[in-house]
C-alpha positions as CSV (number, residue, x, y, z in Angstrom):
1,X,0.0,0.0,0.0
2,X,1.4,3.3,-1.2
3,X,2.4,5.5,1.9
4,X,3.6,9.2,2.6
5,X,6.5,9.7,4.3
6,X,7.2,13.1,6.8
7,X,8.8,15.0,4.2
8,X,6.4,14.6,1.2
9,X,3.8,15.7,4.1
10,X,5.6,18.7,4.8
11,X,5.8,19.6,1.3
12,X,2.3,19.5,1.1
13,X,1.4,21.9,4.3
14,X,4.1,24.4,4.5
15,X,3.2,27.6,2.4
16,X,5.6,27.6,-0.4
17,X,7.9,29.8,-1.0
18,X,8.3,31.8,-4.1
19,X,11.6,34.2,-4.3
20,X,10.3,37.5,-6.9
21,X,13.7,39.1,-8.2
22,X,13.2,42.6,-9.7
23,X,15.3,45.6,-9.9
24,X,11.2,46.9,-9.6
25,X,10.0,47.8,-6.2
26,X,6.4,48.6,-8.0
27,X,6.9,44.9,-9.6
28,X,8.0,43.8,-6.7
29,X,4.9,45.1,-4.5
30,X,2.4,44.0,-7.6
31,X,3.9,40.0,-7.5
32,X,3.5,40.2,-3.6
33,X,-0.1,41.3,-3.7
34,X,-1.0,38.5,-6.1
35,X,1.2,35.5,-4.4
36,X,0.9,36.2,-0.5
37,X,-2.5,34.7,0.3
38,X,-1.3,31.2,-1.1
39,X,2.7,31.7,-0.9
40,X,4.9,32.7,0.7
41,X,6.8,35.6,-0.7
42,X,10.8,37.1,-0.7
43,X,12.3,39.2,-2.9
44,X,15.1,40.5,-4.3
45,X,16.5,43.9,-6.3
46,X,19.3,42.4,-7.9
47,X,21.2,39.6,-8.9
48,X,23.6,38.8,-6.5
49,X,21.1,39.3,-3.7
50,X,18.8,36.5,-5.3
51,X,21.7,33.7,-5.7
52,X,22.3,34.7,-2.2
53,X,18.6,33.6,-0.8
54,X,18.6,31.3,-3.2
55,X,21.2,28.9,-1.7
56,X,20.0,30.0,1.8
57,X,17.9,27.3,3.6
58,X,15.5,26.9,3.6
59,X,15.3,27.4,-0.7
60,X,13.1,29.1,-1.9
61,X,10.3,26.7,-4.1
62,X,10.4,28.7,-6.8
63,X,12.0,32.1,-8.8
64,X,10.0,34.4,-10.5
65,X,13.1,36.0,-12.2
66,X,13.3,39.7,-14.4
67,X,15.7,39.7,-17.1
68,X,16.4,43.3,-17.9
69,X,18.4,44.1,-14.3
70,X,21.6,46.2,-13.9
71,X,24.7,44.6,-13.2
72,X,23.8,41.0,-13.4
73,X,21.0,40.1,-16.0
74,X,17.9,37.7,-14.6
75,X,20.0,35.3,-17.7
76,X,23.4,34.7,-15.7
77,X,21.1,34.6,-12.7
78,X,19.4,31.9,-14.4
79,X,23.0,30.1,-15.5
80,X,24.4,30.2,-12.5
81,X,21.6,28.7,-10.4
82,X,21.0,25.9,-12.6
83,X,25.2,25.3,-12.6
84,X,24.9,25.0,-9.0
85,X,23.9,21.6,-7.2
86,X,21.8,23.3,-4.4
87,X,19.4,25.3,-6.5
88,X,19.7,23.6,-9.9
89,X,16.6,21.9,-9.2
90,X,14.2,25.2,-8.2
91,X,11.8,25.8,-11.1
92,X,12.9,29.3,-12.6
93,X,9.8,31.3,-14.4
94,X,11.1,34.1,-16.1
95,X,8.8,37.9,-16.0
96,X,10.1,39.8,-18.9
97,X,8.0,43.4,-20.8
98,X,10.2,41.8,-23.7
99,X,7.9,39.9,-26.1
100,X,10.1,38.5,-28.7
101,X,10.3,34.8,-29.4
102,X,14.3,34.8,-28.9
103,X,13.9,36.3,-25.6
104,X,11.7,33.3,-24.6
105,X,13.8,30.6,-26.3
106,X,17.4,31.8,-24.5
107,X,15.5,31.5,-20.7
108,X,13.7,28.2,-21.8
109,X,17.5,27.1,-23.1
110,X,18.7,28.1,-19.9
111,X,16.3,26.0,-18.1
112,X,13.7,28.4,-17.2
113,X,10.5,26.5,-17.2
114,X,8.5,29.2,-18.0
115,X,7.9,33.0,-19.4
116,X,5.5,35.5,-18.4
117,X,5.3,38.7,-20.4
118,X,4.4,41.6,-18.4
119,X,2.1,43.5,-17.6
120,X,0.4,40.8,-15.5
121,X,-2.3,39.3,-15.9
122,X,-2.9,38.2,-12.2
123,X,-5.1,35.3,-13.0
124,X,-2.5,34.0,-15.6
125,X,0.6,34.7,-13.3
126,X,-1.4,32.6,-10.4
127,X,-2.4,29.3,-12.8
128,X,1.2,29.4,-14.6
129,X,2.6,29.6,-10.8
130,X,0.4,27.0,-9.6
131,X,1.2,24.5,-12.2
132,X,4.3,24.7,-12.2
133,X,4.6,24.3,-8.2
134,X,2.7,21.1,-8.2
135,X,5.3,19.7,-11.0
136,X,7.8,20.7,-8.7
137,X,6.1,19.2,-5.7
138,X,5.3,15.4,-7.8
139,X,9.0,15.9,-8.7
140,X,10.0,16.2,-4.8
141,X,8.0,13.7,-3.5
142,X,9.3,10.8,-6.5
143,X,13.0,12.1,-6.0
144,X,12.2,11.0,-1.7
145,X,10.2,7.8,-3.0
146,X,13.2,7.0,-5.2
147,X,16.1,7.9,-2.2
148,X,14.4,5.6,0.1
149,X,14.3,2.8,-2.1
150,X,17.4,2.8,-3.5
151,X,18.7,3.5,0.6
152,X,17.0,-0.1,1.0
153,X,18.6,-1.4,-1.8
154,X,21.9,-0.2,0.2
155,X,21.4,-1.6,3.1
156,X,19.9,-5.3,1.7
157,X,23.3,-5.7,0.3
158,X,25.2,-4.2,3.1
159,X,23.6,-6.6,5.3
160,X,24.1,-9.8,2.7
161,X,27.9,-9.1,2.7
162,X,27.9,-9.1,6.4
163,X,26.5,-12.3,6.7
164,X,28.4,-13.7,3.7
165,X,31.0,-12.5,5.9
166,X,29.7,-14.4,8.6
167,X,29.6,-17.7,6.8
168,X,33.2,-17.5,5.6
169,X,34.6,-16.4,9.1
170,X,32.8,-19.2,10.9
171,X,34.3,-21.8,8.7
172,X,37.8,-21.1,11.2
173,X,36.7,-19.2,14.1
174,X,33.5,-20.3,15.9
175,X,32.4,-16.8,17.0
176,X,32.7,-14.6,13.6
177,X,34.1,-11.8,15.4
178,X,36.6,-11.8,13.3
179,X,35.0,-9.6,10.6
180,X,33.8,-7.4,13.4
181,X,37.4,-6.0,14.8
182,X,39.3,-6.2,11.5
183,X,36.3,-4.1,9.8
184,X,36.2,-1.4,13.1
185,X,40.2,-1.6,12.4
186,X,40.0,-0.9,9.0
187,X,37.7,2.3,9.5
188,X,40.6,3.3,12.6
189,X,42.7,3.6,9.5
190,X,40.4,4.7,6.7
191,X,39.2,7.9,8.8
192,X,42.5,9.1,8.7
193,X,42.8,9.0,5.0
194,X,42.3,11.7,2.5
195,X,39.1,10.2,0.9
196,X,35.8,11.0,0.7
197,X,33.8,10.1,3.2
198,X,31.4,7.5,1.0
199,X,34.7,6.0,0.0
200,X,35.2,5.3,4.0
201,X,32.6,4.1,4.7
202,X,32.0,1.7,1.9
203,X,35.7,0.3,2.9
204,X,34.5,-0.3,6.3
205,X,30.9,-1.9,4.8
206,X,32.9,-4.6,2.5
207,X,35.7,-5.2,4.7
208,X,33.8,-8.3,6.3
209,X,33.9,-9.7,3.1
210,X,37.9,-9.9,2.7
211,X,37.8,-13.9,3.0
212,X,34.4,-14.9,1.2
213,X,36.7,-16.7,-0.6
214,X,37.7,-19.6,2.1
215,X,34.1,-21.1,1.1
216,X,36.0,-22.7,-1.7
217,X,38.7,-24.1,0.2
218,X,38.7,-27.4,1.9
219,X,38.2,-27.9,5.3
220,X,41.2,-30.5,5.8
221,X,43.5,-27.7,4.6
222,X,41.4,-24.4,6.3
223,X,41.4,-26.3,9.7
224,X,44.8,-27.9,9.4
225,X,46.4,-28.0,13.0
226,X,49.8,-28.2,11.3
227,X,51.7,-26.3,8.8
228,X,50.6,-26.5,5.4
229,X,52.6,-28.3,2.9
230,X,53.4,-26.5,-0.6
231,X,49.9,-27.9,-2.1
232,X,48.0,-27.0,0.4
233,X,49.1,-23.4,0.6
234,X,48.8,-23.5,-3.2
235,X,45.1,-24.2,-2.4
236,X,44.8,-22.1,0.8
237,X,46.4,-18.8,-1.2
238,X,43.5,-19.4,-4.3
239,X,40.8,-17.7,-1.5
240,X,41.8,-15.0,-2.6
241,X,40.7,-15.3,-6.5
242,X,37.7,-17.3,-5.2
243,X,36.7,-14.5,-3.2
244,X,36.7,-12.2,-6.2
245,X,34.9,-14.6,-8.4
246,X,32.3,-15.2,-5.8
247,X,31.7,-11.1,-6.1
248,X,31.6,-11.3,-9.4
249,X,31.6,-8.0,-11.9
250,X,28.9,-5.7,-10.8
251,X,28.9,-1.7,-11.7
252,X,27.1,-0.6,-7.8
253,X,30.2,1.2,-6.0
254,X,30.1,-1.1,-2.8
255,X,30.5,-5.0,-5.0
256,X,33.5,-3.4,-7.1
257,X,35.0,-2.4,-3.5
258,X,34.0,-5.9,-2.4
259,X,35.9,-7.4,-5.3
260,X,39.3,-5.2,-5.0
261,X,39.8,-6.0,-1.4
262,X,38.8,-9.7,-1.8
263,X,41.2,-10.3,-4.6
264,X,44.4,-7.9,-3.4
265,X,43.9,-7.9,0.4
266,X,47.0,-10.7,0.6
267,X,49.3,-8.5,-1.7
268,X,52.2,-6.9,0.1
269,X,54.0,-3.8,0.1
270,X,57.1,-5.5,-1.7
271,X,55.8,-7.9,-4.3
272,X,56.0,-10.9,-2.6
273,X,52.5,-11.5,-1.5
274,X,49.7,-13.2,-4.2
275,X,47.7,-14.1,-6.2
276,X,49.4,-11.8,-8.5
277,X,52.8,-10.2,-7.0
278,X,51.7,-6.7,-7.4
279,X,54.0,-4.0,-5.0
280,X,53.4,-0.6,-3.6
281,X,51.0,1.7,-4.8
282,X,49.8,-0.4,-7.6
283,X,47.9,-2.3,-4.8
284,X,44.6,-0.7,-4.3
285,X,44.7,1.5,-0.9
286,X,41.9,-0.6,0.1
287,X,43.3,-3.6,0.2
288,X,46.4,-2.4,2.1
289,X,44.3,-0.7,4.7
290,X,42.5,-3.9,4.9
291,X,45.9,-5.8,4.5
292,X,46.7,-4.2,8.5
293,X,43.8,-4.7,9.7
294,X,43.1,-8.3,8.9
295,X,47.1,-9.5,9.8
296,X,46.6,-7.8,13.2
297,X,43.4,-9.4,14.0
298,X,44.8,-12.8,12.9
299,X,47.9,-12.6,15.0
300,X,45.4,-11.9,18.2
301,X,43.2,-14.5,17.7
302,X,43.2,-18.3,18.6
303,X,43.0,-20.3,15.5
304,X,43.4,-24.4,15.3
305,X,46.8,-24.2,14.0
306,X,48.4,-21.1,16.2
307,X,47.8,-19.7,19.7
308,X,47.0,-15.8,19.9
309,X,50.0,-13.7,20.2
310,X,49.5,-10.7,22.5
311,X,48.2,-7.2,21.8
312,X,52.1,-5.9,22.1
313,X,53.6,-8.8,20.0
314,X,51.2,-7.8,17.1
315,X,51.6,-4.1,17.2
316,X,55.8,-5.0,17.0
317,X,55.2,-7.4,14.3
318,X,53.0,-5.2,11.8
319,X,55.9,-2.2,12.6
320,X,58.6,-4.5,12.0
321,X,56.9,-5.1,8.6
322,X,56.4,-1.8,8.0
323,X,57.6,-1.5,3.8
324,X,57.9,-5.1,3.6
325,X,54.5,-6.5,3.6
326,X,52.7,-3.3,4.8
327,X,52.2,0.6,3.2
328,X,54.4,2.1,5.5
329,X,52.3,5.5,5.9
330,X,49.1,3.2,6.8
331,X,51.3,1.3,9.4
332,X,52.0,4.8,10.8
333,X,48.2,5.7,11.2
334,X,47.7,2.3,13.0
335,X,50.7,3.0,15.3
336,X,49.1,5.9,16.1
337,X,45.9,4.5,16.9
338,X,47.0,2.0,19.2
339,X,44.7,2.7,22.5
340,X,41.6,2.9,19.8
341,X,42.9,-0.4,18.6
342,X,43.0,-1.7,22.1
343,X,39.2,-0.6,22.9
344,X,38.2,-2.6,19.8
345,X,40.1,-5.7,20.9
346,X,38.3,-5.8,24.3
347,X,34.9,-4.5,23.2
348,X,34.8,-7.7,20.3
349,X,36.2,-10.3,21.8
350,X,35.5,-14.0,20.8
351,X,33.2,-14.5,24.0
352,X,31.4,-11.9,23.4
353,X,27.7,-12.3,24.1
354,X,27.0,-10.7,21.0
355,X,24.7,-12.6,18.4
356,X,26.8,-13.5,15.2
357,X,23.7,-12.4,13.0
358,X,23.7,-8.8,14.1
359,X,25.2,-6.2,11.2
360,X,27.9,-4.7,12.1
361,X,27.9,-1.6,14.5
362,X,28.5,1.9,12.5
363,X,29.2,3.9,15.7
């Protein structure tokens, strides 16, 4: 059953708001007369002055816009605020004495969705205003239908490569909270990073999925107690390409992540890591943020063929591999946030009581 959310209900109550720009007071006064008993009105004697309430919030709901003005014309009015992502999408009706057909055509080009000639005819101005505010509201309220389904969309597959996650972790460690600490790790080291804050996040979202690939390796070589022989690491270190083929090729921002730290995450700083030898910086920065995080972890926890080493032992070991298997300006961020990394370790731990099916926290 269709519903209506808070904010297409608020569209629908408020009083709009309609923004007159004029270098006119009398036009100015005339406009306000017609408009205030259904809108609400501001105004504006210049050009500058309207781009400046313009991008103010609350926006205005719609322009009624001059042309002829002195210094800037109601046209690179127009330009400007349809070149800019915060009013591009407020419906600009231009109100010109200028009647000729190229006049109309250059504020229509602009994106203008409509011209009134003046003088006014009040009834006309209202029903041209009034249509044109009820496109603009439909638009609004498919533009929120559309963000929240495409935010579910987000968060179904968020939540399947948690669990994916899940499955792969709990083939060698009983609790899954693996995933856990090595993703709240990863985002320790991400946050310090000079990269957009989507990017960030969508690292820390994917990082659970690092190992999806140990579905594909046998459990008499995954649970080994012992060291594994040269075949078995041959098959142990193909995880890694499993892991990307399990992802697949997909063009949504957060599988193509998925895929780059599945398939590089065991590459190393110097060339000598797999599946395909790759050094430096032409391994993808999310793998070797990942690469930190998921080496610590390991070195921490209990698994059937190792004991955990302590917190200290790890922190030495990931410096002393600083520009050997790690990025050493990424090893210098985790250095640095080695208390943070502490509060993780306790807060996670493999006896927590926490259920293995909850998502991941996102502080």
């Amino acid at each position: 059953m269709y519903t209506i959310n808070n904010e297409i209900l608020q569209i629908m109550t408020i009083k709009p708001t309609v923004l007159v720009v004029d270098d006119s007071a009398e036009n100015i006064e005339l406009l306000s007369h017609m408009l205030h008993e259904e809108y609400k009105v501001k105004a504006a004697l210049h050009g500058d002055r309207a781009i400046h309430i313009a991008k103010r919030s609350p926006h205005p709901d719609m322009i009624l816009l001059d042309i002829m003005m002195p210094g800037m014309d109601g046209y690179e009015v127009c330009q400007r605020l349809k070149e800019d992502p915060i009013t591009s999408s407020i419906p600009i009706i231009f109100i010109s004495a200028m009647t000729e057909l190229a006049y109309e055509k250059k504020g229509l080009e602009l994106g203008a969705v409509d011209y009134i000639t003046k003088p006014f005819n009040p009834s006309i101005v209202l029903r041209r205003i009034q249509t044109h505010m009820s496109l603009y509201d439909q638009r609004r309220a498919l533009a929120f239908q559309v963000r929240e389904y495409t935010d579910e969309l987000y968060e179904s597959r968020v939540e399947l490569i948690h669990r994916l996650g899940r499955v792969a972790e709990l083939k060698d460690n009983e609790t899954g909270m693996h995933v856990i600490r090595m993703s709240h790790y990863t985002k320790l080291i991400a946050e310090a990073l000079d990269e957009t804050d989507d990017w960030k996040e969508l690292l820390f979202q994917v990082a659970p999925m690092h190992d999806i690939g140990k579905i594909g390796v046998a459990d008499n070589v995954l649970l080994k107690p012992g060291k594994l022989n040269e075949e078995e690491w041959e098959m142990m270190q193909r995880h890694a390409v499993y892991g990307a083929n399990i992802i697949g090729e997909h063009h949504c921002d957060i599988l193509r992540l998925a895929k780059q730290v599945a398939l590089n995450h065991h590459e190393k700083w110097d060339g000598s890591g797999y599946p395909n030898a790759i050094k430096g910086i032409d391994i993808p920065l999310s793998a070797r943020v990942v690469a930190i995080a998921d080496v610590f972890d390991a070195l921490t926890s209990e698994r059937p063929y190792k004991k955990a080493w302590t917190f200290e032992e790890a922190f030495v070991y990931i410096e002393e591999n600083s520009g050997k298997h790690f990025d050493p300006e990424l090893v210098k961020i985790f250095i640095d946030k080695k208390e943070k990394v502490r509060k993780i370790m306790k807060s996670y731990h493999d006896d927590s009581a926490m259920n293995i099916i909850t998502m991941i926290e996102t502080d």
